[in-house]
C-alpha positions, 0 to 999 in steps of 0.5 A: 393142361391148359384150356384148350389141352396143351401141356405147359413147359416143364416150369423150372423155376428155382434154375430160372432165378439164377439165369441171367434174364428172365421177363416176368409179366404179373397180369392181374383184373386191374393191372399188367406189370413186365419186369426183366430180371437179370441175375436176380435184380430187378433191370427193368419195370413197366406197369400199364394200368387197364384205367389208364392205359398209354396211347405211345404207338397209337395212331390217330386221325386227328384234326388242326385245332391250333397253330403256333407259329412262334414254336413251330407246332401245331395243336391237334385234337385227336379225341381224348380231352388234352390236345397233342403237339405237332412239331414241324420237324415231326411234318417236314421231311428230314430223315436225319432227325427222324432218325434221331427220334428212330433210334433203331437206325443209323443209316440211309441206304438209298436216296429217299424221296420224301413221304407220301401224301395219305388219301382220304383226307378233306385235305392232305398234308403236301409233301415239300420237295426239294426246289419246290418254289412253293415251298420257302426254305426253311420249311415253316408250320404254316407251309405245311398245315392249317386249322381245320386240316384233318391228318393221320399221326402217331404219338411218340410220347405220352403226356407228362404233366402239363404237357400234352401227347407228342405226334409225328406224321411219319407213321412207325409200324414195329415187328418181330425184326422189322419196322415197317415206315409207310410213308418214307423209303428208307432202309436202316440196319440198327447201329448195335448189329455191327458185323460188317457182314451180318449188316450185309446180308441183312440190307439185301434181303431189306432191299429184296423185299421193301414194299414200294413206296415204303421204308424199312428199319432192320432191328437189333432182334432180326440179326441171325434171322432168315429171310422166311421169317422177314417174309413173314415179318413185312407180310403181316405189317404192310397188311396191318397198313393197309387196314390202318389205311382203309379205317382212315378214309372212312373215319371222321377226326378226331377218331382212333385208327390204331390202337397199339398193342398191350403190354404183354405183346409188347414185351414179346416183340421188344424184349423177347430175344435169344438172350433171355433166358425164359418168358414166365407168365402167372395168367393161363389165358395170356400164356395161351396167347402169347405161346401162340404169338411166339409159335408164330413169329419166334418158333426157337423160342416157344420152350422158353414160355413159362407158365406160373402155376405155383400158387405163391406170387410170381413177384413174391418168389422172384423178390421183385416187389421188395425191389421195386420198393426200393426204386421208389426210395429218394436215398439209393444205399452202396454196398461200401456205405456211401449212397446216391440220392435221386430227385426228379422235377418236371424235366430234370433229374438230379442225382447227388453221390455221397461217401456216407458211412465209407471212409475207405484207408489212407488214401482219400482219392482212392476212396473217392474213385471207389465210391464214384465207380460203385455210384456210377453203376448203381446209378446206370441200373437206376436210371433203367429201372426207374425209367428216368429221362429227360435231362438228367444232371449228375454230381460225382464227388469231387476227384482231383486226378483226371485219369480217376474221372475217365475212370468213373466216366467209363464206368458209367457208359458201362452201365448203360450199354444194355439201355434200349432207349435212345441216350446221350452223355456229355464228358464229365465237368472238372467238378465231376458232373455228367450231364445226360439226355435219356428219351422219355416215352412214359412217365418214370416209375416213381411218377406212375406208382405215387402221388404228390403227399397230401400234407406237405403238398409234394414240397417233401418238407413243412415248416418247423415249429418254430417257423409256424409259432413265430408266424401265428405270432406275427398275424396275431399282433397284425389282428390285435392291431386292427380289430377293435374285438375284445376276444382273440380265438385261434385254433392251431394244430395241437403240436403247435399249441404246444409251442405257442403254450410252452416257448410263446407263452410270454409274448402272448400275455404282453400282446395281450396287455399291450392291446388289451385283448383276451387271446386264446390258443385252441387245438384243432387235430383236424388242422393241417400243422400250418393252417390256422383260424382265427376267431373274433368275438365281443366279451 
């Protein structure tokens, strides 16, 4: 019994791990962890750390605090230490490239006016229309904003590195089926619903019920769905808008308006659908919740909320944790022996297919075809997995036959289809390379859970002995040279003491009678392997 005294799901655990899908979510005092488990393999993670919590969906009132008109952006201060970067195509009305951005939708169905101007402002932005003489084309930042300006935005993507938060004017309120977009009219059906009449029905009930003024995208969860349940849908978020209105007038930027909704809640309106096979959750009070929250909104679905009372880890008895281990490795093992290599940098990954230990028989193209399509759908599952985006660049081993590389390029598009997030793939070069891009909404798996090695400093190599011998060496002849100081202190790693005593040993004694100096190899085990000190000092 919970709390509040309603019974739990009869919890069918062993009968869950062989199901297709199945979302976990690990909620503990520190952290909460999602995985999507299909068929017993990890599909998809996401962790969100209570420390440090992501601010994509937020909503801000944020104030201009730079404009560069050389990038077309503007820099603006919403109140949490690195300002958030404003494109002018984030401002600027162009529902093809918000739509790009958007990648629920694919079509405009009626002519839409362009956004309107929010109250409450100091001063707001102007919407640009078209033949507005007051407006030069193309629209540049400085037509659209100015320093100083207060403006309500939306970040879109979480702050990477040295890049700080990306925003867009165009305000997105997602639901259960719907995407409510308060300041475009615009109806979109998601391009992965393609019944012709399904699409049909489910524009006219959107028509019937866009709010004036506003827009709607219809998403791939609401195909099936009533129109009661798009009432409820729409209801919920232009009241939600409206709050967020009325909090925006009466705050001061920089301030938060909206804050989105946390991961759990997340994954019950993104990720939970028909198609998975059960929601299992090991916390009693966010079980309560979210069986509450799916009553309401997905009522089909509430028989398919689980909760974890088995006192072993729910990660532990889905074997998730060794799995999530194994997406942090840089080498990724095939089961025919060849492997995959996976590399990120701030903006690119590359990924390098290798045959290993396979050999295959006799015929080496035919080896080279197995090994690529293995590689080609482990590498789809890692990109999803890891949360990998940006631009990502990836080496097949070479094939000869242009029909083998369709094969592969296939193979890999395969991989792909159950990808939520926006992706495009370039045809695969004559030397076998695919180039793809994959939006990035947050930091990679790998970027999130490690950190750069304190010892090699995340250049992932150090010097060798013999590179780090043959360079003391070079600065002790730099030292005797200049110093008029009799005695020659360097105190070096113990592994290198070692080198310089055993393999150095004569060229120290001739340094030494060359310049007539005492010279010392010292061991320090607190010195980092390629650090030294030298020490001069009279006799």
């Amino acid at each position: 019994m919970t709390k509040t005294g309603k019974k739990f799901s009869s919890y069918p655990f062993q009968k869950l791990k062989a199901k297709n899908k199945v979302l976990l979510v690990n909620v503990e005092n520190y952290e909460t962890r999602m995985a999507l488990m299909n068929k017993g393999k990890l599909s998809e993670f996401i962790i969100e750390r209570n420390a440090d919590r992501g601010i994509i969906g937020n909503i801000y009132k944020g104030r201009v605090d730079r404009i560069v008109p050389g990038i077309g952006a503007a820099f603006v201060d919403i109140g949490v230490g690195k300002n958030c970067f404003l494109y002018v195509s984030d401002i600027y009305y162009d529902i093809k490239a918000y739509e790009s951005w958007l990648s629920d939708s694919d079509e405009s169905v009626d002519a839409p006016p362009l956004p309107a101007s929010i109250s409450g402002y100091d001063e707001v932005i102007p919407p640009p229309k078209n033949g507005d003489k007051e407006i030069r084309y193309p629209v540049t930042i400085e037509d659209l904003l100015k320093e100083g300006q207060d403006v309500l935005i939306q970040i879109v993507k979480e702050p990477l590195g040295k890049k700080g938060a990306r925003a867009t004017t165009h305000i997105t309120l997602p639901g259960r089926f719907l995407v409510l977009m308060p300041t475009i009219r615009h109806i979109g059906i998601s391009r992965k619903i393609q019944n012709g009449k399904e699409r049909d029905r489910l524009r006219g009930m959107a028509r019937k019920l866009v709010p004036e003024d506003m827009g709607i995208i219809v998403r791939t969860a609401a195909e099936g769905a009533t129109e009661e349940e798009f009432k409820r849908d729409c209801l919920f978020l232009t009241n939600l808008w409206r709050k967020i209105q009325k909090r925006a007038e009466t705050s001061h930027a920089p301030s938060l308006i909206h804050n989105d909704l946390g991961l759990t809640f997340r994954v019950v309106r993104d990720m939970f659908n028909e198609t998975v096979d059960g929601l299992v959750i090991d916390s009693e009070e966010e079980y309560e919740k979210i069986y509450e929250l799916v009553s309401n909104i997905s009522p089909e679905l509430k028989n398919r909320v689980y909760y974890h009372d088995i006192a072993d880890a729910i990660f532990d008895i889905y074997d998730v944790e060794s799995q999530i281990d194994r997406h942090l490795q840089r080498k990724i093992w095939l089961k025919s022996g060849g492997h995959i290599y996976i590399d990120e940098a701030e903006a690119l990954v590359a990924i390098d297919v290798n045959t290993g230990k396979f050999t295959g028989g006799l015929d080496i193209e035919q080896t080279l075809v197995k090994t690529n399509i293995e590689a080609a759908k482990e590498i789809g599952h890692q990109i999803r997995a890891r949360g990998l985006g940006g631009l990502l660049v990836i080496d097949f081993i070479d094939m000869k036959g242009r029909s083998n590389q369709r094969k592969v390029y296939d193979a890999f598009l395969d991989s792909l289809k159950d990808d939520r997030e926006r992706y495009t793939v370039l045809e695969m070069t004559e030397v076998g390379l695919i180039q793809m891009t994959r939006r990035r909404v947050r930091p990679s798996l790998l970027k999130t859970m490690t950190q750069p090695c304190p010892y090699c400093e995340g250049n992932g190599v150090i010097l060798s002995p013999d590179t780090m011998a043959i360079k003391v060496l070079r600065e002790l002849k730099k030292v005797c040279r200049m110093t008029s100081k009799a005695k020659v202190m360097i105190k070096v790693h113990p592994d290198l003491q070692k080198v310089l005593n055993d393999e150095m040993e004569s060229e120290l004694l001739k340094l030494g009678e060359k310049y007539r100096k005492t010279i010392s190899i010292l061991p320090d085990p607190k010195l980092h392997f390629e650090k030294y000190n030298i020490e001069l000092q009279d006799i």
